[in-house]
TIPANU-735123 format. One line per field, with one value per residue (C-alpha): residue number from 1; residue in three letters; x, y, z. Coordinates in steps of 0.5 Angstrom, whole numbers, m for minus. Layout:
BEGIN
num: c(NUM, ...) .
residuo: c(ALA, ...) .
x: c(X, ...) .
y: c(Y, ...) .
z: c(Z, ...) .
***
This chain:
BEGIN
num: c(1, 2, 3, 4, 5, 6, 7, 8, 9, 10, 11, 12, 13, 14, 15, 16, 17, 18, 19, 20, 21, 22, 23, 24, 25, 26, 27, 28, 29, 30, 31, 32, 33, 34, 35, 36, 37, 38, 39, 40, 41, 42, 43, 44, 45, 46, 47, 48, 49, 50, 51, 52, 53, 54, 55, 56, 57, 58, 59, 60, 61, 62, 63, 64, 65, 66, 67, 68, 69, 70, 71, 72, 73, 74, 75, 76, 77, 78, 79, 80, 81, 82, 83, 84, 85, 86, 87, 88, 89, 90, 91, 92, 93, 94, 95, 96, 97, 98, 99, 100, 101, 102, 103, 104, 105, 106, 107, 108, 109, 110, 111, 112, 113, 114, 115, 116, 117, 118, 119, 120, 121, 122, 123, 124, 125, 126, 127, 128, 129, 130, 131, 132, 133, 134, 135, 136, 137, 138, 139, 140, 141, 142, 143, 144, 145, 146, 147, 148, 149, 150, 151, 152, 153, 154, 155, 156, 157, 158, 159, 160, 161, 162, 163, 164, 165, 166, 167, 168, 169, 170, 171, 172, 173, 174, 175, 176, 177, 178, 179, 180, 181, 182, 183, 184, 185, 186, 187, 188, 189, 190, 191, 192, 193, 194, 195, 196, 197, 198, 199, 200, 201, 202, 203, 204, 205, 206, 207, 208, 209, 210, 211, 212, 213, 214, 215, 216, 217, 218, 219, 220, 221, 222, 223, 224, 225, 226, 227, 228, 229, 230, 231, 232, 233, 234, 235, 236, 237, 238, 239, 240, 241, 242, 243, 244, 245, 246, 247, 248, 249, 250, 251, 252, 253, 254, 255, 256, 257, 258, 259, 260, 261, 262, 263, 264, 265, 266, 267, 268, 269, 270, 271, 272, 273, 274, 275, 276, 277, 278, 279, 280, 281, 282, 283, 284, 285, 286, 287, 288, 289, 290, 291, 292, 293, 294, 295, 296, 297, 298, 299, 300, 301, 302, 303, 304, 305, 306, 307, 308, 309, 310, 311, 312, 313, 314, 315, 316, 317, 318, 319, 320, 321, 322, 323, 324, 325, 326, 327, 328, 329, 330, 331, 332, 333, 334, 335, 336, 337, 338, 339, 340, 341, 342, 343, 344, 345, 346, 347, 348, 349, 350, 351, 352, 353, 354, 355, 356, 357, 358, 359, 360, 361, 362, 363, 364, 365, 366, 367, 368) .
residuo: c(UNK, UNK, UNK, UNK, UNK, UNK, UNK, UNK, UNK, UNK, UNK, UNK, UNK, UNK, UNK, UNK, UNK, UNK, UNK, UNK, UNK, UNK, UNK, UNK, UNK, UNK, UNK, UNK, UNK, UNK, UNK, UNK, UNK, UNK, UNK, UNK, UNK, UNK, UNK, UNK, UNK, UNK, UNK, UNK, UNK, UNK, UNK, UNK, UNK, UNK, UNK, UNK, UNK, UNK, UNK, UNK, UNK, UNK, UNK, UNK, UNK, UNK, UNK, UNK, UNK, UNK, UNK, UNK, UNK, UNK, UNK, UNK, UNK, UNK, UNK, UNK, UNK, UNK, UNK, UNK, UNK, UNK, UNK, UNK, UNK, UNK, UNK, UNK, UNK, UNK, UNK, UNK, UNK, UNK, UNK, UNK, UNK, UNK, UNK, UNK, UNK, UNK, UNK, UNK, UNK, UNK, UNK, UNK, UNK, UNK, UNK, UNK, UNK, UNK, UNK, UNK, UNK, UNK, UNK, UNK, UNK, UNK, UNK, UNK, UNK, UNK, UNK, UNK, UNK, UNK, UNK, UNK, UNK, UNK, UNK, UNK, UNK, UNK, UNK, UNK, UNK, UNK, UNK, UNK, UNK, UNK, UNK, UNK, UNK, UNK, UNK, UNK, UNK, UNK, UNK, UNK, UNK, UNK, UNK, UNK, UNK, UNK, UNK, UNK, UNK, UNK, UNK, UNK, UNK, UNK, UNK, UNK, UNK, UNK, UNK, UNK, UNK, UNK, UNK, UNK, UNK, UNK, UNK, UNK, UNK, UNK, UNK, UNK, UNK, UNK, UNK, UNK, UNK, UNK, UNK, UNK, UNK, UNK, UNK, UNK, UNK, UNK, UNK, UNK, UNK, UNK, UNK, UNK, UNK, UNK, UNK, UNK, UNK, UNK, UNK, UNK, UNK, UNK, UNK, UNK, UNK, UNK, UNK, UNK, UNK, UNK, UNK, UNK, UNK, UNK, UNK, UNK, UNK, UNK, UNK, UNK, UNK, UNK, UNK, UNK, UNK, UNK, UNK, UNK, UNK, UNK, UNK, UNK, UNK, UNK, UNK, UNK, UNK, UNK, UNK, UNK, UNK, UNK, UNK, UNK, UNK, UNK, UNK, UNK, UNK, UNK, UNK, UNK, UNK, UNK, UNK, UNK, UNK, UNK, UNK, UNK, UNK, UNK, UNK, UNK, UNK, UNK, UNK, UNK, UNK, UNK, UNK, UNK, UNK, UNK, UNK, UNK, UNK, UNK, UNK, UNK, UNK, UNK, UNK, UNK, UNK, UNK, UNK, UNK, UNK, UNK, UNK, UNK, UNK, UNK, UNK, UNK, UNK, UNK, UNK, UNK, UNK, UNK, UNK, UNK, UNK, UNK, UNK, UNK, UNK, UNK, UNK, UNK, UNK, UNK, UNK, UNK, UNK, UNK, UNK, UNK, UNK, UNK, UNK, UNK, UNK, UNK, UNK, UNK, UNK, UNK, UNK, UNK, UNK, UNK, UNK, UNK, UNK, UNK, UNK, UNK, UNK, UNK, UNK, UNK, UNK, UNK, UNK, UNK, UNK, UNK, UNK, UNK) .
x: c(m26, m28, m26, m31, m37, m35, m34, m41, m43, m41, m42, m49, m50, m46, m49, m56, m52, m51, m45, m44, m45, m40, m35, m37, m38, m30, m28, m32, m28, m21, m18, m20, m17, m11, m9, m4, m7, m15, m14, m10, m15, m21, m17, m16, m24, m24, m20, m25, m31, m27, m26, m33, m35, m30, m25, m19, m14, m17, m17, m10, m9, m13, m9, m3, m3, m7, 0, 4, 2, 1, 8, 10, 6, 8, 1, 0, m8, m7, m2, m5, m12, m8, m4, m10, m13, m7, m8, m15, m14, m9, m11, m18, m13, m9, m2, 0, 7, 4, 0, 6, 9, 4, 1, 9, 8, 1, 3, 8, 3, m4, m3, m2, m8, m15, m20, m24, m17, m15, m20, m21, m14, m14, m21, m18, m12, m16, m20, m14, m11, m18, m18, m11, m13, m11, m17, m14, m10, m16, m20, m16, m15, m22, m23, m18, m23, m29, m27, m24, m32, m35, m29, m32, m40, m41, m47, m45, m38, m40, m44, m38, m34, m39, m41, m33, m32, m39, m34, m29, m34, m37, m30, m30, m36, m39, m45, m49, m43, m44, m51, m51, m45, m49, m54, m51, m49, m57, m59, m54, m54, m61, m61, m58, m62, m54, m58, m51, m49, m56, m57, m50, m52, m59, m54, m50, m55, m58, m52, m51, m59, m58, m52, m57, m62, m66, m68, m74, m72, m65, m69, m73, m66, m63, m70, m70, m63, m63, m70, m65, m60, m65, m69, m62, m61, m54, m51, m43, m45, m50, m47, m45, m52, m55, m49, m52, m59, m58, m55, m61, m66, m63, m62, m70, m71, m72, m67, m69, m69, m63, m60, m62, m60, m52, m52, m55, m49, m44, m45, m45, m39, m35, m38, m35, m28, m28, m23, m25, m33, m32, m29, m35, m40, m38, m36, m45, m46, m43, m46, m53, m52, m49, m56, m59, m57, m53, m45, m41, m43, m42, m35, m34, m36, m32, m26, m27, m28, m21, m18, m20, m20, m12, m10, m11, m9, m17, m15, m21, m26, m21, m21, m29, m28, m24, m29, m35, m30, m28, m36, m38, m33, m35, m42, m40, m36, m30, m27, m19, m20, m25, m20, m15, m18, m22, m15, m13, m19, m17, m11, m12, m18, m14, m8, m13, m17, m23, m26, m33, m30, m25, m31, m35, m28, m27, m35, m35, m28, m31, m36, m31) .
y: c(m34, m37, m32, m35, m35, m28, m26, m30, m25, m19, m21, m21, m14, m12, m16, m12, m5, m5, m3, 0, m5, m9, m5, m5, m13, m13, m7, m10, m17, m15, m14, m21, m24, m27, m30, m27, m31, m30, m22, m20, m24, m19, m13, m15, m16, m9, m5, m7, m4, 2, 3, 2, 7, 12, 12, 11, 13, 9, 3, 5, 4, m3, m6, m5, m7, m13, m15, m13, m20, m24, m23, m27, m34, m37, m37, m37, m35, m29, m26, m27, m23, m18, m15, m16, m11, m7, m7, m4, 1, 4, 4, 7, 13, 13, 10, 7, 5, 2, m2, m5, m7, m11, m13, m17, m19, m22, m25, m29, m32, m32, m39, m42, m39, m42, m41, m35, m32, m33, m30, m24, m23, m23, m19, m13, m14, m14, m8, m3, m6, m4, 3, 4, 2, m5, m7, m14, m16, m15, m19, m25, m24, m24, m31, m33, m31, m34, m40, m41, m39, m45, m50, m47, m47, m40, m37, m30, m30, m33, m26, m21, m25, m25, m17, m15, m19, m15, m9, m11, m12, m5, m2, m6, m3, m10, m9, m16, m20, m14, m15, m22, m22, m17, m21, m28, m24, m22, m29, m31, m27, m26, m34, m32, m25, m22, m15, m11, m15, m15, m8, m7, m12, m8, m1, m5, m7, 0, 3, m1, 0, 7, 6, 3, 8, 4, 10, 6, 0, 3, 8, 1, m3, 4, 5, m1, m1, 5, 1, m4, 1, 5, m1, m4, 3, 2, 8, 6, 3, 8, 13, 9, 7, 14, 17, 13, 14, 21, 20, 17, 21, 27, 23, 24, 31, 30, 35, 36, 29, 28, 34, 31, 24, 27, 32, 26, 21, 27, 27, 20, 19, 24, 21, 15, 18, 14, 18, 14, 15, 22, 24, 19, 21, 28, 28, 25, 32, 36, 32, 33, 41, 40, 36, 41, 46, 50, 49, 54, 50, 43, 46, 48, 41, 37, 41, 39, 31, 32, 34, 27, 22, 25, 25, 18, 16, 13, 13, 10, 15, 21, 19, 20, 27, 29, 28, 31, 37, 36, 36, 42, 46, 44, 47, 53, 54, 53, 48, 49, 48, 43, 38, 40, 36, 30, 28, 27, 23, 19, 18, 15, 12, 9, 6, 3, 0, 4, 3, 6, 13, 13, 12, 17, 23, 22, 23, 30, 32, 31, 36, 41) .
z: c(133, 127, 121, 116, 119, 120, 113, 112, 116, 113, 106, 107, 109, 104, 98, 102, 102, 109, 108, 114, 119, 114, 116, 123, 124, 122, 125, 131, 132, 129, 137, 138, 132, 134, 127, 123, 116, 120, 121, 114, 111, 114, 113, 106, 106, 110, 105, 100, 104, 105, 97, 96, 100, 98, 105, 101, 106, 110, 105, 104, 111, 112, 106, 108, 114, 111, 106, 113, 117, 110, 109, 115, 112, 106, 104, 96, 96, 102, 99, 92, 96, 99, 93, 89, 94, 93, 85, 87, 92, 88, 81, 84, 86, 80, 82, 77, 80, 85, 81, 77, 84, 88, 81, 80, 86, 86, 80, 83, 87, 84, 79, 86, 90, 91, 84, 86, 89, 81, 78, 83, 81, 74, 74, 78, 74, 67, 70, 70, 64, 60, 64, 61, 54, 54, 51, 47, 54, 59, 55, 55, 63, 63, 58, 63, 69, 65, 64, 72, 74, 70, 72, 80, 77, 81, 77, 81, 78, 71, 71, 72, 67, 61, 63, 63, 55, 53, 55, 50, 44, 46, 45, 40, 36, 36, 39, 37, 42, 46, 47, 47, 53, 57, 56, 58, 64, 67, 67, 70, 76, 75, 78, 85, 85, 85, 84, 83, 78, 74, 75, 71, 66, 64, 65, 59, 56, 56, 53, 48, 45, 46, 40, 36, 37, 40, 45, 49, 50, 52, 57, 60, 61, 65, 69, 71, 73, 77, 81, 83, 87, 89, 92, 95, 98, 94, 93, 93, 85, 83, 80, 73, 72, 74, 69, 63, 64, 64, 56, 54, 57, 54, 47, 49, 50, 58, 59, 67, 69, 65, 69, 76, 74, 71, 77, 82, 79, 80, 87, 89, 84, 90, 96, 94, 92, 86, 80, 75, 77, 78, 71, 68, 72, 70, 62, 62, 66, 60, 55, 58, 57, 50, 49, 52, 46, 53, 49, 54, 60, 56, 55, 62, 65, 60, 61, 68, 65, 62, 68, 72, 66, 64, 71, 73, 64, 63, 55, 54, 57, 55, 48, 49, 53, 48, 42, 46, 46, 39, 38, 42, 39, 30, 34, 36, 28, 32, 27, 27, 35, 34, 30, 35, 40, 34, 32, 39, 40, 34, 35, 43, 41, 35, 40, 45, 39, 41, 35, 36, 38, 32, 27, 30, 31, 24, 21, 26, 23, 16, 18, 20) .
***
């Protein structure tokens, strides 16, 4: 069986959102896959689709399963993929200790693997790593990953690696390099009609004219990245883009809309069993009520955001969870327990270098 032509096969509908045929296609032709190497490389690409549509046990299964036959082969660039998808799995799910372990033993193998196998590598790792609040550690895997995607010319992942250093500025609160990556990184996806990836670009993109105040032309950068994942039908990666646009349509008094589009956010956020996206899509839902002048039910709703966001130790959305408390509460003329929670949020934000929340903590604490 000729494996590639078999993953070609798949990616194509998965990069049309057909995820489910994805998975049918690789599940369809596993029996008749003699090859260890050939089936643990099909696996890997199995977990990855389970993932992203919420089927974590599943994911969990398929990639371990996946590392099982790679051990047999001394092959740097299979095992170098299958413990990169391990990282994913598991860090999706909050198991820290299972992280470290496949992440040292990736690492033994990654210098060695083929070129988009590194980068793959070193951007799930600088993922999990910006997750924990390591915001100066991932962003030198990611100018390690932008640099393996020009030596390649792959347009597409050129794109990931200009969007996730926008990330890092964003944290930073500077917003000009920000823009200016996530700007880098619409065009160049925009060359492949990579519609996942231009869409996170103009959510990005969106969110950083919000911080400007420059609520129009942040709403047309998030409407036009909502239309792309509805066009495609993609739910498994709509619930950050719908989460976003909530904010900005509340920052425009369209409380209804932004309610339908949190609440919307909230949903897909649990169909696909993404923690990370649960506790965000969640913290924008309880800042559309806050918005919406409605602080007993903001407080109920961040209350649940805190509980996802400091279970699975995403310090960089807890530390604004904590600040949105903080927030509601100096409304409501609670200002002892408001500070409680602002000095929390300064003080992770302030371990993390999350610069923007610090500087907005502590312009509320002066209020209280």
């Amino acid at each position: 069986m000729d494996i590639e032509k078999l993953i070609d096969e798949a990616r194509k509908a998965q990069n049309e959102g057909r995820y489910k045929e994805a998975i049918e296609i690789y599940t369809s032709h596993l029996n008749n896959i003699d090859d260890e190497l050939g089936k643990a490389k099909v696996l890997y690409h199995l977990s990855k689709l389970y993932l992203r549509v919420g089927e974590v046990y599943k994911a969990q299964n398929t990639i371990t399963e996946a590392i099982a036959l790679a051990k047999n082969k001394e092959d740097a660039d299979i095992l170098a993929k299958v413990y990169e998808g391990a990282i994913d799995v598991y860090s999706s799910v909050g198991n820290h200790d299972a992280v470290q372990r496949y992440f040292k033993l990736g690492l033994r193998y990654a210098e060695d693997a083929e070129l988009e196998t590194q980068f793959n590598f070193y951007n799930v790792v600088a993922i999990y790593l910006f997750d924990r609040g390591k915001i100066g550690v991932a962003g030198e895997y990611w100018k390690k990953c932008l640099n393996i995607a020009k030596n390649m010319g792959d347009n597409h992942l050129i794109s990931i690696a200009y969007n996730n250093l926008g990330e890092v500025y964003r944290i930073r609160n500077e917003l000009e390099k920000a823009l200016r990556n996530y700007k880098e990184s619409y065009e160049y996806s925009k060359k492949e009609y990579e519609y996942r990836t231009m869409a996170i670009a103009l959510l990005n993109m969106g969110y950083i004219e919000r911080e400007r105040g420059e609520l129009e032309q942040s709403e047309k950068y998030l409407r036009e990245s909502v239309e792309l994942y509805e066009k495609h039908k993609d739910d498994g990666t709509a619930s950050a883009c719908l989460g976003t646009y909530a904010l900005v349509l509340a920052d425009l008094k369209k409380y209804e809309d932004a309610l339908n589009a949190a609440k919307k956010a909230v949903a897909l956020a649990h169909k696909i069993g993404d923690r990370s996206a649960i506790g965000e899509a969640t913290l924008y839902l309880g800042y559309v009520y806050e918005a919406k002048g409605d602080y007993k039910e903001a407080m109920r709703v961040y209350n649940d955001a805190h509980r996802v966001l400091e279970d699975i130790k995403n310090l960089v959305l807890l530390s604004e969870c904590e600040m949105s408390m903080g927030r509601v509460l100096c409304k409501g003329n609670m200002k002892e327990a408001a500070r409680f929670h602002l000095e929390r949020a300064i003080k992770i934000s302030g371990e993390i270098g999350e610069f923007c929340v610090t500087q907005k903590a502590k312009m509320l604490m002066s209020k209280c």
